[in-house]
C-alpha atoms as a printed R data frame, in Angstrom:
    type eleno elety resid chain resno      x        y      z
1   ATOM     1    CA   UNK     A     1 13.959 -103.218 -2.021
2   ATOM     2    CA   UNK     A     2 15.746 -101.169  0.567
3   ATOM     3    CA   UNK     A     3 15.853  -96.969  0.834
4   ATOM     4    CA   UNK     A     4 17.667  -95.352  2.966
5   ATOM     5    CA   UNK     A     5 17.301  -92.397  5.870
6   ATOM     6    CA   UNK     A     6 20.872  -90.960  6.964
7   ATOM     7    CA   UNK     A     7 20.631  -89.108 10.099
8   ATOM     8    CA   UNK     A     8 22.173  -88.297 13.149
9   ATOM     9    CA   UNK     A     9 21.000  -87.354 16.714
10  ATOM    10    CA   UNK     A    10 23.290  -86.357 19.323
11  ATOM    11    CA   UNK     A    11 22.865  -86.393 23.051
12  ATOM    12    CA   UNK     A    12 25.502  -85.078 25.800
13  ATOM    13    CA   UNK     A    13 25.226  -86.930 28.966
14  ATOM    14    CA   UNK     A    14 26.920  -84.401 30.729
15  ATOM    15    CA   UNK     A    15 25.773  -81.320 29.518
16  ATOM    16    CA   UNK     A    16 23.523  -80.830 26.131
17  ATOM    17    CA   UNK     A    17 24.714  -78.448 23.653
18  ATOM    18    CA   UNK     A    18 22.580  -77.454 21.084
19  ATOM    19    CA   UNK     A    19 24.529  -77.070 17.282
20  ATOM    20    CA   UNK     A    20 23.977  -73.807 16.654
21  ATOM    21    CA   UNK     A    21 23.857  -74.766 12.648
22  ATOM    22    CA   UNK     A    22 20.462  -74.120 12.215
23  ATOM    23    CA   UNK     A    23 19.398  -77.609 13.611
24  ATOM    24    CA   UNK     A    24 18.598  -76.288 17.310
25  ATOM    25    CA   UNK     A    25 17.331  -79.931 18.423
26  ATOM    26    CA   UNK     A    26 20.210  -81.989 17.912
27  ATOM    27    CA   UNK     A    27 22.582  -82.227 20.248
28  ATOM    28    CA   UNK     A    28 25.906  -84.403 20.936
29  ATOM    29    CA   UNK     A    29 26.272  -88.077 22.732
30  ATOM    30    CA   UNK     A    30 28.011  -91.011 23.331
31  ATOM    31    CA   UNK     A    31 25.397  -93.730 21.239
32  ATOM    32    CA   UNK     A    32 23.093  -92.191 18.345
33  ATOM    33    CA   UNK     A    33 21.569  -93.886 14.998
34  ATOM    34    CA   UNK     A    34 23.747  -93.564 12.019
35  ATOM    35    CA   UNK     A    35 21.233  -94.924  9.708
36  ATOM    36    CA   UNK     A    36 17.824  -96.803  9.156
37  ATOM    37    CA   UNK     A    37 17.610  -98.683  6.102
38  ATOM    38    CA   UNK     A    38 14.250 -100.572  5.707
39  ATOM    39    CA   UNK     A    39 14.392 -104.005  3.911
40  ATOM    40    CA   UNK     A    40 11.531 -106.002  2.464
41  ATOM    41    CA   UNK     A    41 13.192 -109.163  4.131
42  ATOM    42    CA   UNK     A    42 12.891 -108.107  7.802
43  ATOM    43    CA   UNK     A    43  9.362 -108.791  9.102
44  ATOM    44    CA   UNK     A    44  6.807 -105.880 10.103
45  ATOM    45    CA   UNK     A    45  7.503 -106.316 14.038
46  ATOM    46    CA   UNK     A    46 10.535 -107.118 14.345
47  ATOM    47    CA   UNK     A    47 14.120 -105.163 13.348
48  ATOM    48    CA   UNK     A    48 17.684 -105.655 13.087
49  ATOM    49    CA   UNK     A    49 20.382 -103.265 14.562
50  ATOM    50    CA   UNK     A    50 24.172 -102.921 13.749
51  ATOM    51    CA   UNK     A    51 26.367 -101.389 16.031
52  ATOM    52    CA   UNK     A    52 29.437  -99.543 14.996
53  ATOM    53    CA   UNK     A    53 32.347  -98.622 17.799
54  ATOM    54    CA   UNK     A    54 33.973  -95.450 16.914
55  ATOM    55    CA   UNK     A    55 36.647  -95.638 19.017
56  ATOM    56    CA   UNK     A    56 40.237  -95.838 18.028
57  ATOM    57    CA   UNK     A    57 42.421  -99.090 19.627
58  ATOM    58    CA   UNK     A    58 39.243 -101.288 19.733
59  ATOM    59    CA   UNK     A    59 39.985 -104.501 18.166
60  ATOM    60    CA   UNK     A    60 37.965 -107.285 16.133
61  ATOM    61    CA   UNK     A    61 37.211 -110.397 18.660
62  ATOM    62    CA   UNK     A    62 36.856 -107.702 21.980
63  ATOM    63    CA   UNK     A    63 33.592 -108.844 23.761
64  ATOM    64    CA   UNK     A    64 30.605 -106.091 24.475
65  ATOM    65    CA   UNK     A    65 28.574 -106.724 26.868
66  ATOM    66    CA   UNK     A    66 25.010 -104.975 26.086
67  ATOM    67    CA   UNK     A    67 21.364 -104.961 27.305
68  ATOM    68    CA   UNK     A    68 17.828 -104.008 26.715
69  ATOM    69    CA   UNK     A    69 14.521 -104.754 28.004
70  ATOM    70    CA   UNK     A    70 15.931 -106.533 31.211
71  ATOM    71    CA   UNK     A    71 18.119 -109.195 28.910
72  ATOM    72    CA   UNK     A    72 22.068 -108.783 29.378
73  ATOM    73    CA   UNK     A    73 23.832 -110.272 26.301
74  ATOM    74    CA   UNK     A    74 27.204 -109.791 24.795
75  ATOM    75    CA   UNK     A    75 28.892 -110.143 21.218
76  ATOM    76    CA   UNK     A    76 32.364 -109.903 19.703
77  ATOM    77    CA   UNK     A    77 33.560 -107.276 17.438
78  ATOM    78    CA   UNK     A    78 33.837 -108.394 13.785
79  ATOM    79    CA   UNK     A    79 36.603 -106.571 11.936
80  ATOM    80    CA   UNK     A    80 34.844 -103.415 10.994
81  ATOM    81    CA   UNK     A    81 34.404 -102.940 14.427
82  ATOM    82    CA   UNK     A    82 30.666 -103.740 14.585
83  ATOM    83    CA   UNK     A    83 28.188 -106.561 15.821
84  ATOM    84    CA   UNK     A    84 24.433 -106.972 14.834
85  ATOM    85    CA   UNK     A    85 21.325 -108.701 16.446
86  ATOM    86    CA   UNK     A    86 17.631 -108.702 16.051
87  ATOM    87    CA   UNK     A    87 14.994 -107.581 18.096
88  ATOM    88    CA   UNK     A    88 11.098 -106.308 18.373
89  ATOM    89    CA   UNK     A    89 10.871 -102.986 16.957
90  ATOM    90    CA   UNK     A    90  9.541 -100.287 19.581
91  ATOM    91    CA   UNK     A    91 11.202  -97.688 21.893
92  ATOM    92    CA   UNK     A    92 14.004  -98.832 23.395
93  ATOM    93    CA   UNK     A    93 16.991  -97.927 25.574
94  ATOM    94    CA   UNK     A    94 20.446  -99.723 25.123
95  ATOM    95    CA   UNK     A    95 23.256 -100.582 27.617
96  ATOM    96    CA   UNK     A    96 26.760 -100.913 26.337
97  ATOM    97    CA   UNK     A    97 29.715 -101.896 27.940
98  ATOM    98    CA   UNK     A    98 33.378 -103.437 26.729
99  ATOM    99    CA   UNK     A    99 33.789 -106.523 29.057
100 ATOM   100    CA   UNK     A   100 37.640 -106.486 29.307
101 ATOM   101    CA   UNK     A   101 38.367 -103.014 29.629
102 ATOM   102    CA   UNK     A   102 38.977 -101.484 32.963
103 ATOM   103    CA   UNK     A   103 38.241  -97.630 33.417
104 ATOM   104    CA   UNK     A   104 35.729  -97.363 30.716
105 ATOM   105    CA   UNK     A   105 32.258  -95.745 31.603
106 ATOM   106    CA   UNK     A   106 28.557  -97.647 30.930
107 ATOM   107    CA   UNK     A   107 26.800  -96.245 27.647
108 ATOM   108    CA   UNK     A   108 23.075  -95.641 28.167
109 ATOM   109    CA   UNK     A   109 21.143  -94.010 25.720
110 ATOM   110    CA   UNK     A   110 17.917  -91.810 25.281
111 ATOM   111    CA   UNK     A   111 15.231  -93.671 24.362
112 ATOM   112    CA   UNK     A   112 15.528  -95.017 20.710
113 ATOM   113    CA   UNK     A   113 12.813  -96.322 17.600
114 ATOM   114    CA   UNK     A   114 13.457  -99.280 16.331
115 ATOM   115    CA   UNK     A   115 11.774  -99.202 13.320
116 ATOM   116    CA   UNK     A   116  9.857 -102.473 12.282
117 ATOM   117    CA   UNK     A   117 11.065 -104.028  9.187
118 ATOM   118    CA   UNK     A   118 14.786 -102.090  9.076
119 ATOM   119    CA   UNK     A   119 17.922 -102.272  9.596
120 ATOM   120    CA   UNK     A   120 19.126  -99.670 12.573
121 ATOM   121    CA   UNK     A   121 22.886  -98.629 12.662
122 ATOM   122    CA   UNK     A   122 23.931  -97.402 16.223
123 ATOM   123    CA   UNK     A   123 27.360  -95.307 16.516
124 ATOM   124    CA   UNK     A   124 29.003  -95.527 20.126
125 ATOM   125    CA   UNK     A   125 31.658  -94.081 21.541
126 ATOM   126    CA   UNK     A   126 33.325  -95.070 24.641
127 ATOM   127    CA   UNK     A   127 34.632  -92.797 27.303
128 ATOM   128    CA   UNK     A   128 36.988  -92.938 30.100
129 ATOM   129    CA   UNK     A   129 35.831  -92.364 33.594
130 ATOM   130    CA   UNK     A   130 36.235  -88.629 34.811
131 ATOM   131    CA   UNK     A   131 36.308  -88.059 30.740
132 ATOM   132    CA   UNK     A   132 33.446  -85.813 29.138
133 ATOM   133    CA   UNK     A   133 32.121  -85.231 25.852
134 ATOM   134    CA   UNK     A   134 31.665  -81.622 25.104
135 ATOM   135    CA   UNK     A   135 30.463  -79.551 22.212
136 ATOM   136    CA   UNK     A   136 33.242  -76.550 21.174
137 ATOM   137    CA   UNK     A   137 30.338  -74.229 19.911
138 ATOM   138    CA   UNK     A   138 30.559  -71.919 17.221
139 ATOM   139    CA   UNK     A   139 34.098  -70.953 17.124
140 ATOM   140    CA   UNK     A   140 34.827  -67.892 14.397
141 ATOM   141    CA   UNK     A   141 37.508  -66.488 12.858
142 ATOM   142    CA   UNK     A   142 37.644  -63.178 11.606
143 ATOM   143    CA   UNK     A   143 40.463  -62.577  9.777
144 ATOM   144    CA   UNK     A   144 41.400  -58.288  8.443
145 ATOM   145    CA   UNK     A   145 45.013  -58.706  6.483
146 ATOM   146    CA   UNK     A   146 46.124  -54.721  5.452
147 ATOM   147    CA   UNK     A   147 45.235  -55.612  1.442
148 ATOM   148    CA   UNK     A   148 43.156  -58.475 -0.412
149 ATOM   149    CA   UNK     A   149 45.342  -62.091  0.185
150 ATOM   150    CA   UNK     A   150 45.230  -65.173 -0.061
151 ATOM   151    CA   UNK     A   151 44.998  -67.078  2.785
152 ATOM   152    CA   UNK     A   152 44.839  -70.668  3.676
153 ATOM   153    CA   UNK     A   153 43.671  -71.598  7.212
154 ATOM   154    CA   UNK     A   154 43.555  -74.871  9.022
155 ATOM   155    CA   UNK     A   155 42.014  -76.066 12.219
156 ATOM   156    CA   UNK     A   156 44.143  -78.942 14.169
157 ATOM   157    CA   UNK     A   157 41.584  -79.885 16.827
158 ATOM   158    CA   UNK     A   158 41.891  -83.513 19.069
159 ATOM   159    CA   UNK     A   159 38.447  -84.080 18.193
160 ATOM   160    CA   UNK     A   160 36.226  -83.865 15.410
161 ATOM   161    CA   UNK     A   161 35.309  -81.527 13.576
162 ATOM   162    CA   UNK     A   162 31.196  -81.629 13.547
163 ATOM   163    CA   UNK     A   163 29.912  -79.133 11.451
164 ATOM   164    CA   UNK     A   164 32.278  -76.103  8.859
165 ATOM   165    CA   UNK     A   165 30.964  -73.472  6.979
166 ATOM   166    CA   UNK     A   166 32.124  -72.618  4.558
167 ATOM   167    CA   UNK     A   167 32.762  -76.606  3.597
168 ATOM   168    CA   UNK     A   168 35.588  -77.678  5.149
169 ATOM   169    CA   UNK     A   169 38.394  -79.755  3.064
170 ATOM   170    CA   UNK     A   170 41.265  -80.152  4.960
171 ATOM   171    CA   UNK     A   171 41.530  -76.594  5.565
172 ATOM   172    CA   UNK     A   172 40.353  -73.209  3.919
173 ATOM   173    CA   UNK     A   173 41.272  -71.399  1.113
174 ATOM   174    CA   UNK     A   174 39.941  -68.041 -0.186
175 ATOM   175    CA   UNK     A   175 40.949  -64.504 -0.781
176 ATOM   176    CA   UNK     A   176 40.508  -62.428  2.817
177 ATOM   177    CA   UNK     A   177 39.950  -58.610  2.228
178 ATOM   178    CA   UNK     A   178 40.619  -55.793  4.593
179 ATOM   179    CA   UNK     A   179 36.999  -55.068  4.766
180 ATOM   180    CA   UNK     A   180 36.543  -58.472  6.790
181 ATOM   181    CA   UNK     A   181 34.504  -60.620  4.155
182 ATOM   182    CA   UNK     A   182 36.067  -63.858  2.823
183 ATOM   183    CA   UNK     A   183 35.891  -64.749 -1.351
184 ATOM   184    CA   UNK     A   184 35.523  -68.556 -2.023
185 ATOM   185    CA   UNK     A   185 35.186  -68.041 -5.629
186 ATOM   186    CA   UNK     A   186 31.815  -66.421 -5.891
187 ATOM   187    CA   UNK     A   187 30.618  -67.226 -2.567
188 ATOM   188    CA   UNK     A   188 31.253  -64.256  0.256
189 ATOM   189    CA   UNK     A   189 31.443  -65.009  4.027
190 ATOM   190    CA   UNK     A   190 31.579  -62.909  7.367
191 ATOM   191    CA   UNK     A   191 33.695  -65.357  8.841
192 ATOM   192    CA   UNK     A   192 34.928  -69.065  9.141
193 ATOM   193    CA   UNK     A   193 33.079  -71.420 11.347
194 ATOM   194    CA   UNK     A   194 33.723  -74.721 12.879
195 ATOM   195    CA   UNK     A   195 32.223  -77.356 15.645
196 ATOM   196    CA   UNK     A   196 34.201  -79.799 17.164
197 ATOM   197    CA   UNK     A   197 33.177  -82.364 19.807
198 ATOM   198    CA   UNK     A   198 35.887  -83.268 22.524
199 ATOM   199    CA   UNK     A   199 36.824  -85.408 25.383
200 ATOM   200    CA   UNK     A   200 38.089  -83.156 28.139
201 ATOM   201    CA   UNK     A   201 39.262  -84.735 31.927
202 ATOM   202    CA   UNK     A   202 37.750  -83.276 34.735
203 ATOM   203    CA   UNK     A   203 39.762  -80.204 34.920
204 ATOM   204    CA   UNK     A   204 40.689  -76.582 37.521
205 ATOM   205    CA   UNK     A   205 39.045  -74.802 34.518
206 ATOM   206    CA   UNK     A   206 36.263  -73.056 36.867
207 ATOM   207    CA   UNK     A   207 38.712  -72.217 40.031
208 ATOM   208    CA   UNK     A   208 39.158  -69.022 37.970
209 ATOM   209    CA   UNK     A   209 36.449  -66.713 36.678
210 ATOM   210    CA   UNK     A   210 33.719  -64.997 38.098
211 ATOM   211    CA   UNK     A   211 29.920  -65.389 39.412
212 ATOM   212    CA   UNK     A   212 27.356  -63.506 37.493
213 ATOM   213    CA   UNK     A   213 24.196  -62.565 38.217
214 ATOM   214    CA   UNK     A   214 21.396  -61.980 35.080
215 ATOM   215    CA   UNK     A   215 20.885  -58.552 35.524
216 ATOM   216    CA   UNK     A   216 24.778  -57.852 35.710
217 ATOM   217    CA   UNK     A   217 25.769  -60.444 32.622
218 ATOM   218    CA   UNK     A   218 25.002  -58.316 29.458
219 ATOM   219    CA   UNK     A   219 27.088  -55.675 30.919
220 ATOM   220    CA   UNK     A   220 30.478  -58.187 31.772
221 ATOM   221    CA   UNK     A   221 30.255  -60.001 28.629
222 ATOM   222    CA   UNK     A   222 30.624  -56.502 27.004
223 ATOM   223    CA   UNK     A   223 33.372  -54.892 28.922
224 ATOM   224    CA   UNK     A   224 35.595  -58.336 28.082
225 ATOM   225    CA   UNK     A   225 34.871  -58.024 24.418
226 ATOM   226    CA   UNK     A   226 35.294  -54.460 24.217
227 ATOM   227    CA   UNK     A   227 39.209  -54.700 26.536
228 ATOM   228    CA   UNK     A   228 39.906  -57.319 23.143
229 ATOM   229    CA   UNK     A   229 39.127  -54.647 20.989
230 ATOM   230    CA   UNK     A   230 36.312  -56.536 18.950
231 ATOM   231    CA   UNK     A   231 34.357  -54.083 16.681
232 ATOM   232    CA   UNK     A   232 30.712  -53.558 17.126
233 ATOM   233    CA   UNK     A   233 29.734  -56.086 15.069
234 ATOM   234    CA   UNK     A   234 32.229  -58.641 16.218
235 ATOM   235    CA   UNK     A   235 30.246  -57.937 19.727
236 ATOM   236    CA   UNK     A   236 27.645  -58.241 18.376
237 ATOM   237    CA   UNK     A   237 27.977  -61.268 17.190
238 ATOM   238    CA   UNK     A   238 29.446  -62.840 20.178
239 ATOM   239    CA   UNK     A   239 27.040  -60.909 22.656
240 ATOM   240    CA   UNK     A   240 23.869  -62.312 20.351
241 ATOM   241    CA   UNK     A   241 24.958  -66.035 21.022
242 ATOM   242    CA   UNK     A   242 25.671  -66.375 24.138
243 ATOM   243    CA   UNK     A   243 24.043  -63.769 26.349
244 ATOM   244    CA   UNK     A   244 20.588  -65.306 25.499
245 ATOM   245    CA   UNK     A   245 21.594  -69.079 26.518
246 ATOM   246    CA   UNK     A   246 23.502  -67.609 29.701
247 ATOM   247    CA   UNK     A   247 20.431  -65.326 30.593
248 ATOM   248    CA   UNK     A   248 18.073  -68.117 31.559
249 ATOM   249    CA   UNK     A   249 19.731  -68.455 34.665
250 ATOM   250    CA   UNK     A   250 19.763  -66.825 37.938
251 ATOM   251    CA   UNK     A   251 23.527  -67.378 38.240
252 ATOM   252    CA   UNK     A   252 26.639  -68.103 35.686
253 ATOM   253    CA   UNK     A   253 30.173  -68.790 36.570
254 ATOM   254    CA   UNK     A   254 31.994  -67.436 33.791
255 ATOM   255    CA   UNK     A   255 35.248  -68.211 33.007
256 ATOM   256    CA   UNK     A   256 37.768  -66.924 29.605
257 ATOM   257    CA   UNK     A   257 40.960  -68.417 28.278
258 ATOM   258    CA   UNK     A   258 42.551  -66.382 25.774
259 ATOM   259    CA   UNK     A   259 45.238  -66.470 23.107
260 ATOM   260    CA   UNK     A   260 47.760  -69.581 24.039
261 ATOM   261    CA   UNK     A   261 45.460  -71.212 26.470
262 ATOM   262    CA   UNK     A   262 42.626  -72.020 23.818
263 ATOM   263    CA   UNK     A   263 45.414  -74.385 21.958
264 ATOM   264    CA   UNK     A   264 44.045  -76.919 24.237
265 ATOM   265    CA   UNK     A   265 40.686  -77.081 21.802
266 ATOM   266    CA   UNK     A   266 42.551  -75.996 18.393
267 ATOM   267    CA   UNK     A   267 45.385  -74.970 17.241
268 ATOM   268    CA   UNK     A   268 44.862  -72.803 13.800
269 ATOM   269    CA   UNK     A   269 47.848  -72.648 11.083
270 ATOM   270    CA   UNK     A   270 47.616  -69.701  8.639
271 ATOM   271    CA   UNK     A   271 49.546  -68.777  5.535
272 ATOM   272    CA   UNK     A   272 50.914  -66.144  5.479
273 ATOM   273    CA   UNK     A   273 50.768  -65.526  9.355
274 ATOM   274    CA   UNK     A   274 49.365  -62.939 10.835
275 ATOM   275    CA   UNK     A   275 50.595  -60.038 12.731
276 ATOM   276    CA   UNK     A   276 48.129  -60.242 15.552
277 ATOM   277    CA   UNK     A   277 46.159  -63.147 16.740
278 ATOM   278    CA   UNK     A   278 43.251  -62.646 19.003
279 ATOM   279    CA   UNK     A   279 41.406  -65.879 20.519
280 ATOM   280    CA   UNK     A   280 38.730  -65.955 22.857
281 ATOM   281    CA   UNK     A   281 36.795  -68.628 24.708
282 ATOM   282    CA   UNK     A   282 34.010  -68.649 27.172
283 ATOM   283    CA   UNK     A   283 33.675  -71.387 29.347
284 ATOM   284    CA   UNK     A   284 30.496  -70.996 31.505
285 ATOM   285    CA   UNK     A   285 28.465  -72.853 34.037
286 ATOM   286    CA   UNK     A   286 24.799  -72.027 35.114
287 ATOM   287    CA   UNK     A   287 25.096  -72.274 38.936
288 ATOM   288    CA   UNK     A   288 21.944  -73.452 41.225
289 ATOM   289    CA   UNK     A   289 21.779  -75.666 44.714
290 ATOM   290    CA   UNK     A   290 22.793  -78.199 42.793
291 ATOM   291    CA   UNK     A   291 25.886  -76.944 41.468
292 ATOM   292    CA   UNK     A   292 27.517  -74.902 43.686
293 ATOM   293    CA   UNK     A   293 31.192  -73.488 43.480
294 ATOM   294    CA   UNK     A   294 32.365  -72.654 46.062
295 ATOM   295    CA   UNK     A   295 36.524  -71.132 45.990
296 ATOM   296    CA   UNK     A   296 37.779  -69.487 42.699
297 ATOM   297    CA   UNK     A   297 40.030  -66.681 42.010
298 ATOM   298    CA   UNK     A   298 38.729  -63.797 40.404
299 ATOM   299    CA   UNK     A   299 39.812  -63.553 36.595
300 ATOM   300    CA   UNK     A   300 42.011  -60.566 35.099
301 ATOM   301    CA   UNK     A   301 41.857  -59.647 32.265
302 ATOM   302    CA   UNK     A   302 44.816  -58.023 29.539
303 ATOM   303    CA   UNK     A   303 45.309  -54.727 28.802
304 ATOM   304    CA   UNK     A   304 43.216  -53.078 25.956
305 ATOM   305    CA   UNK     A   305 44.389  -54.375 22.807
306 ATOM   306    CA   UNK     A   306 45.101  -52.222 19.672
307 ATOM   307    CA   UNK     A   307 45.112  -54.067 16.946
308 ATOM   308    CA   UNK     A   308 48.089  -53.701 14.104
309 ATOM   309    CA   UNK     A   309 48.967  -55.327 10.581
310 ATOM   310    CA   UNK     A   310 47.360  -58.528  9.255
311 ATOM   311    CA   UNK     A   311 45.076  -59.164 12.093
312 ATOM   312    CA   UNK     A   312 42.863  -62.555 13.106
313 ATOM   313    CA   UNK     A   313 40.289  -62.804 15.694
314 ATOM   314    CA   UNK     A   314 38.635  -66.190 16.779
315 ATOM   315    CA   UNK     A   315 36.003  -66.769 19.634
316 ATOM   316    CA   UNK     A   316 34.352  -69.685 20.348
317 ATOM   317    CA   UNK     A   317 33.135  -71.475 23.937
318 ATOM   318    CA   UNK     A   318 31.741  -74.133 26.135
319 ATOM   319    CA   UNK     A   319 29.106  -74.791 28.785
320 ATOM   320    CA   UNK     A   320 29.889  -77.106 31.238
């Protein structure tokens, strides 16, 4: 007889990023289990694992080389994209590697149970060198037309979407009210939310910002938000998140892209359009001897906005 446990933990290798969802330990990477299924067949002590390549252009018969426990083996990609093996259960940590591709980085990943007497499915995902995976947290949108409407939203990101709320089915649709709250049948919301995880090349993104001390940070992250116009509770919201992660540090280089620029991590489609679109994201850095940077440009920042007609405001962010 076999039951299954779905479940998925996430691990950034180059910078963790708790989802802010509610589940504050999990967190994004490139190998995490998909699934343990036990199964009366497999023996006490030892275990079976499956691993399942995510990436796109893999192909069945590609070799990958991987390791544990000092051995170095390899296997071939059946047409699912997959390859299985057995093993003593325990804690383990896996190396993965695809033999014939140039320009692709080494998985190796947290330490892992391998449950005795189960079958473990391991998702991977490959990356390009100088490519990162990185956690777009908690993007919003706020969206204020001038009388009750309908309104259909969706969110074209080059990654994937990890968590929405409200439920996310190819886009939104719901009745928006001036007031700010959103009608999906009975159900009212603040806002929409969404989570994507990205790969992003090693990018200019923090020649332009500005240091920040903790005792100075509260107030910056204010005066930005208030030059946008955001209402007190739209501040609040955004002041609530982040100050508290960027307040453990001594130091933050903080950096915003606004409006046009954030098309790089979504691009949102509304009907009917709005009159005034307002987007927002933070893209911060805790700074220590270890990370030092040293030439940037000191950001400016628009003039205060007013806002006018059917109006939408989105803010989301990332820590590098």
């Amino acid at each position: 007889m076999k039951t299954g446990l779905l479940f998925a933990l996430f691990t950034l290798s180059f910078a963790s990023s708790a989802i802010s969802n509610g589940s504050e330990n999990m967190e994004i990477t490139e190998c995490y289990v998909l699934s343990v299924e036990d199964d009366e067949n497999i023996p006490k002590d030892r275990a079976m694992v499956r691993v399942q390549v995510l990436n796109n252009g893999f192909q069945e018969g590609e070799v990958i080389q991987y390791g544990y426990a000092n051995l170095s083996l390899k296997a071939e990609l059946d047409n699912a994209l997959s390859f299985e093996f057995s093993m003593d259960s325990g804690i383990v940590e896996f190396q993965f590697y695809p033999k014939n591709r140039a320009g692709i980085s080494e998985i190796t990943s947290t330490p892992l149970h391998i449950k005795g007497g189960a079958i473990t499915t391991l998702a991977i995902h490959f990356r390009n060198q100088g490519e990162v995976m990185e956690m777009i947290k908690k993007p919003v949108i706020y969206l204020y037309p001038t009388q009750n409407e309908v309104v259909s939203v969706e969110v074209k990101t080059p990654g994937e979407l990890i968590f929405t709320y409200p439920n996310y089915d190819n886009g939104w649709t719901f009745t928006a009210t001036p007031s700010g709250e959103l009608q999906f049948g009975d159900d009212t919301y603040n806002y929409l939310f969404w989570e994507a995880e990205q790969e992003f090349a090693q990018s200019d993104w923090m020649r332009v910002g500005r240091m920040v001390v903790r005792d100075e940070l509260l107030e910056y992250l204010e005066s930005v938000v208030e030059k946008l116009g955001f209402t007190s509770k739209e501040k609040a919201d955004f002041i609530t998140f982040w100050a508290p992660q960027m307040q453990r540090y001594d130091q933050t280089f903080v950096r915003f892209m606004f409006n046009e620029e954030c098309n790089q991590f979504a691009e949102l489609t509304m009907s009917p359009t709005p009159d005034q679109l307002i987007r927002l994201y933070v893209i911060w850095s805790p700074i220590d001897s270890q990370k030092v940077i040293r030439e940037y440009d000191v950001q400016q920042f628009p003039e205060m906005l007013t806002r006018k007609g059917f109006t939408v405001l989105e803010w989301g962010g990332i820590q590098r």
